[in-house]
C-alpha positions as CSV (number, residue, x, y, z in Angstrom):
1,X,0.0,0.0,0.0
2,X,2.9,2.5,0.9
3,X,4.7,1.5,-2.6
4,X,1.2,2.0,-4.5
5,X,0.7,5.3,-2.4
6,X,4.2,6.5,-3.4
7,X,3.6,6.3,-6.8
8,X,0.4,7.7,-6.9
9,X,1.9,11.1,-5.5
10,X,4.7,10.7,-7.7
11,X,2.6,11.0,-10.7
12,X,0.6,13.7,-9.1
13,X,3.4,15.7,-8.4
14,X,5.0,15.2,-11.9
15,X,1.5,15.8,-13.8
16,X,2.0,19.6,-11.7
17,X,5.5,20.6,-12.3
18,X,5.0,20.0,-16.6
19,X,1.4,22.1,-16.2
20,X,3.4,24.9,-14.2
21,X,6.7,24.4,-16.0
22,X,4.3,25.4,-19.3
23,X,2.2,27.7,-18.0
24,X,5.1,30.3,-16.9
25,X,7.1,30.1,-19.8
26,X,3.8,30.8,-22.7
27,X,2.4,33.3,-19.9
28,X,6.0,34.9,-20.0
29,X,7.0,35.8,-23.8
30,X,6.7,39.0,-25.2
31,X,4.2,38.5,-27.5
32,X,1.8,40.5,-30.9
33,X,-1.6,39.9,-30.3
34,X,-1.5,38.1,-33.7
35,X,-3.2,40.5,-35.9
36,X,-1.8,41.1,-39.4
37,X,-1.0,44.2,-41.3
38,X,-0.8,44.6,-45.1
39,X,1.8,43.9,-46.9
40,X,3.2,46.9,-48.1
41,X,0.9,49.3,-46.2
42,X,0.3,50.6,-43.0
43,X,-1.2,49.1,-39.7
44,X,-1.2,49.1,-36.2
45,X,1.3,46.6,-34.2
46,X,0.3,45.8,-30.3
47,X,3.3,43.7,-28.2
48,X,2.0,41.9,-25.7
49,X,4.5,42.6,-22.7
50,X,4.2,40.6,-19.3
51,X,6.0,41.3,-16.4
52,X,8.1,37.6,-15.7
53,X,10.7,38.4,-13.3
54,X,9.9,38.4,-9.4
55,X,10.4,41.3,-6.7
56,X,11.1,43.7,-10.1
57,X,9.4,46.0,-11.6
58,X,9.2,46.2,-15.9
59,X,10.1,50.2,-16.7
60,X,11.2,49.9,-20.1
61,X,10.3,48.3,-23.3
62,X,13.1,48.6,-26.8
63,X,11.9,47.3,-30.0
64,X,14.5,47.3,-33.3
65,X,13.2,47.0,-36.5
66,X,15.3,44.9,-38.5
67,X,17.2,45.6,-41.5
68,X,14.8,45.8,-44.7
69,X,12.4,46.7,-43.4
70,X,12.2,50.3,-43.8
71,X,9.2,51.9,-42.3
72,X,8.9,55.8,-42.9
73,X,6.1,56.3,-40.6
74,X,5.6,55.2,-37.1
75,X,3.4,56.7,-34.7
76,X,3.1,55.4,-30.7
77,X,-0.4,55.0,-28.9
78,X,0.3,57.0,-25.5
79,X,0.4,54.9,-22.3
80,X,0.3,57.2,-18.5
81,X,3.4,57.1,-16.7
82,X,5.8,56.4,-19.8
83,X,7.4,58.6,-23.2
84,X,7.5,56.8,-26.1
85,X,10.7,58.1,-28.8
86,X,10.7,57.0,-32.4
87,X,14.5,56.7,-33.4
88,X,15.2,57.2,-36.9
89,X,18.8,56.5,-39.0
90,X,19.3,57.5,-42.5
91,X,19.7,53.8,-45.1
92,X,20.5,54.1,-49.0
93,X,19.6,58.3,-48.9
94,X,16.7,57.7,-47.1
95,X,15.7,58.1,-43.6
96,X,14.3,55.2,-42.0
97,X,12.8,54.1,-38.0
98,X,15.4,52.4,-36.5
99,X,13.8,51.7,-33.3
100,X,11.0,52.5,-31.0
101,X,11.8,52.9,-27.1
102,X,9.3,53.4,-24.4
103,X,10.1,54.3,-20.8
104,X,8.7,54.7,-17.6
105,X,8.8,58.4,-16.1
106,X,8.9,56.7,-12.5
107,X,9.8,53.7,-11.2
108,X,6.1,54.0,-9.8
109,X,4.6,53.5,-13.1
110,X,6.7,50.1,-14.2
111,X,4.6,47.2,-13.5
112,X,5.2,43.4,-11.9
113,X,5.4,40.1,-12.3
114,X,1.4,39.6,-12.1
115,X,0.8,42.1,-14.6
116,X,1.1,43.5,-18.5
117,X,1.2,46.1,-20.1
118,X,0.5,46.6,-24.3
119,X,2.5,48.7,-26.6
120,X,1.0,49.4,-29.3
121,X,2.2,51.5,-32.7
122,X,0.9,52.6,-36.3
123,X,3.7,52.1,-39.0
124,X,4.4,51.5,-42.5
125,X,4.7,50.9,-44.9
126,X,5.7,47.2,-44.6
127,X,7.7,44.8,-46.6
128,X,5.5,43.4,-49.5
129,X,7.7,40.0,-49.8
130,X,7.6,38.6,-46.4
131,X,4.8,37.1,-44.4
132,X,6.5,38.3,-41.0
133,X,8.9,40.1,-39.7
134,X,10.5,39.1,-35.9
135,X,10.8,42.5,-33.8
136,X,13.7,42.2,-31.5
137,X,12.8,43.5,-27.6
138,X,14.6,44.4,-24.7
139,X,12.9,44.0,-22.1
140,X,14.7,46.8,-18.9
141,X,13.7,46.3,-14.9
142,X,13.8,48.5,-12.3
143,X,17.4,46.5,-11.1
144,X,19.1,47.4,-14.2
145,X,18.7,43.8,-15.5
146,X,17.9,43.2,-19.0
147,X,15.7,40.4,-21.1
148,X,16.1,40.2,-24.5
149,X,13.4,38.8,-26.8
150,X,15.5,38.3,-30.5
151,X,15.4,35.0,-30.8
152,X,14.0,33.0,-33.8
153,X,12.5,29.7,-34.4
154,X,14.4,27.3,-36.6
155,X,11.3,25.1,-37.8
156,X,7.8,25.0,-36.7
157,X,8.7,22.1,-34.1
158,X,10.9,24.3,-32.4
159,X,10.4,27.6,-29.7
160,X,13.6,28.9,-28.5
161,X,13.7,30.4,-24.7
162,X,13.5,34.4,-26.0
163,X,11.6,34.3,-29.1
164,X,11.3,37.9,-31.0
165,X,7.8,38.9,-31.3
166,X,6.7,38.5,-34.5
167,X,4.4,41.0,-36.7
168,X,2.1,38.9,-39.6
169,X,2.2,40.4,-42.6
170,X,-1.0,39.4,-45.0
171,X,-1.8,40.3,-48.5
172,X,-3.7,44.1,-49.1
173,X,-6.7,43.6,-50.3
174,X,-7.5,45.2,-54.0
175,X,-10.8,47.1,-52.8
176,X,-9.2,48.8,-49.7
177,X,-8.6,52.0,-48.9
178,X,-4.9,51.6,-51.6
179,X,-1.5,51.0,-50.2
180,X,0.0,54.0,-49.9
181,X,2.4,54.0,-53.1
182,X,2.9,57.1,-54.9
183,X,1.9,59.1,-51.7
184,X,4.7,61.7,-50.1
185,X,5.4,61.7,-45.7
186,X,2.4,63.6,-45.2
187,X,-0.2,61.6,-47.1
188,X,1.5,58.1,-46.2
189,X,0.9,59.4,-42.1
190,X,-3.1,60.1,-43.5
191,X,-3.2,57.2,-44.7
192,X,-2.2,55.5,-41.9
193,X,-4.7,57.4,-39.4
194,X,-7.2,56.4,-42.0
195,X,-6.9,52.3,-41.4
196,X,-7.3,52.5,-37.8
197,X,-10.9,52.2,-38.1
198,X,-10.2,49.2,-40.0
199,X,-7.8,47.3,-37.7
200,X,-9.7,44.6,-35.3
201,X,-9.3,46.1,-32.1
202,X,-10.4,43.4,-29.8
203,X,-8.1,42.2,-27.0
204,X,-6.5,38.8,-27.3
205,X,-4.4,39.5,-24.0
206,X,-6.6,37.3,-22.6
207,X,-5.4,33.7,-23.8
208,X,-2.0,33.7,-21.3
209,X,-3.7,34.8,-18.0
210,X,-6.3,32.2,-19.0
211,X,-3.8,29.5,-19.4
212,X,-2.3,30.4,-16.1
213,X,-5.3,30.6,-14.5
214,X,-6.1,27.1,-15.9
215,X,-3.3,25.5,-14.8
216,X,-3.2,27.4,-11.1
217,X,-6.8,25.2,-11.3
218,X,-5.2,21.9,-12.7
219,X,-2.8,22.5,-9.6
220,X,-5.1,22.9,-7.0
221,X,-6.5,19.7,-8.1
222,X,-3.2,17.8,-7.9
223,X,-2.5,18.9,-4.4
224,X,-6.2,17.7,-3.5
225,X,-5.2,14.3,-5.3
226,X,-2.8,14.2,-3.2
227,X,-4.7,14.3,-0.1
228,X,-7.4,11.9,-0.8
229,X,-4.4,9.3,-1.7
230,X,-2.9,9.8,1.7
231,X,-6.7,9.6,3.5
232,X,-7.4,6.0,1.6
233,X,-3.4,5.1,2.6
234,X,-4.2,5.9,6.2
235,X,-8.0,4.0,6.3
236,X,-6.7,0.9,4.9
237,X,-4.0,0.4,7.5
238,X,-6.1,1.4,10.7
């Protein structure tokens, strides 16, 4: 009975640390909330950014747009208690963002490791060849440490430990608003205030509190597992 009962908690114990072993790492990733923008137009990006590292606050968010991808426009969505500064660098006689850095104005306005935040920006005009592009992201605390998200899976089968958020790019479709060609600065930033009644809006931040939430649940249950084990272990040998 003590063998049988051994086991049993055992398995119990094991089934808990893979549910919390994924649930903190999928909860943890920066992350877009999966929406595409058009190829070669404009469109609004959100990141996903949870807090993931204890007794610390998160107070600063960096996101570098690769090479090729040369976006003219970009424009921030305010957030209270942090600036937001487009950084721009000129490539082949043209003057391109290079990267997009938002920071808290006081350490009382960073946020913890039970919390998120999303950052979210209007920018184009994308890259009509590619179907994504991966955003690298750092990540800054309030202790000076630093997480950077610039990783990039090899295959499908694989997710490596910091993967770079990555933006979908879809096809524009031929009866929209146009793409933006043949427009100058002024027009292209128009055109991009003009699609934001187009974007879908709706919050998908939901789906990683909801898997931890889930699997705080699936926990509970293993510890009460647990105990009805040890209960049956004790009334068979009384």
């Amino acid at each position: 009975m003590k063998l049988s009962m051994r086991r049993s908690c055992s398995v119990v114990v094991a089934a808990t640390v893979a549910v919390l072993a994924f649930a903190a790492p999928a909860s943890a990733h920066v992350r877009t909330d999966g929406n595409p923008v058009p190829q070669g137009g404009y469109g609004i990006v959100r990141l996903i950014v949870p807090g993931e590292v204890e007794g610390v606050s998160t107070v600063g968010l960096t996101v570098t747009l690769p090479d090729g991808v040369d976006l003219t426009s970009a424009r921030t969505l305010p957030i209270p208690g942090w600036t937001a500064t487009v950084e721009r660098e000129q490539s082949a006689g043209a003057e391109r963002v290079a990267k997009i850095v938002w920071k808290a104005t006081d350490p009382a306005a960073g946020y913890g490791v039970a919390e998120y935040r999303e950052f979210a920006f209007s920018a184009g005009p994308w890259p009509e060849d590619v179907e994504s592009v991966a955003l690298a992201s750092d990540q800054q605390y309030s202790d000076g440490s630093v997480v950077a998200w610039n990783e990039v899976a090899v295959d499908d089968a694989s997710e490596p430990e910091h993967p770079a958020p990555e933006v979908v790019l879809a096809a524009a479709e031929a009866h929209g608003h146009g793409d933006g060609h043949g427009t100058d600065a002024a027009e292209s930033a128009a055109h991009a205030d003009d699609h934001h009644e187009d974007v879908d809006t709706s919050d998908s931040s939901w789906v990683w509190p909801t898997v931890s939430v889930v699997s705080l649940v699936l926990a509970v249950a293993a510890v009460a597992g647990v105990g009805v084990v040890l209960r049956r272990g004790r009334g068979a040998g009384s």
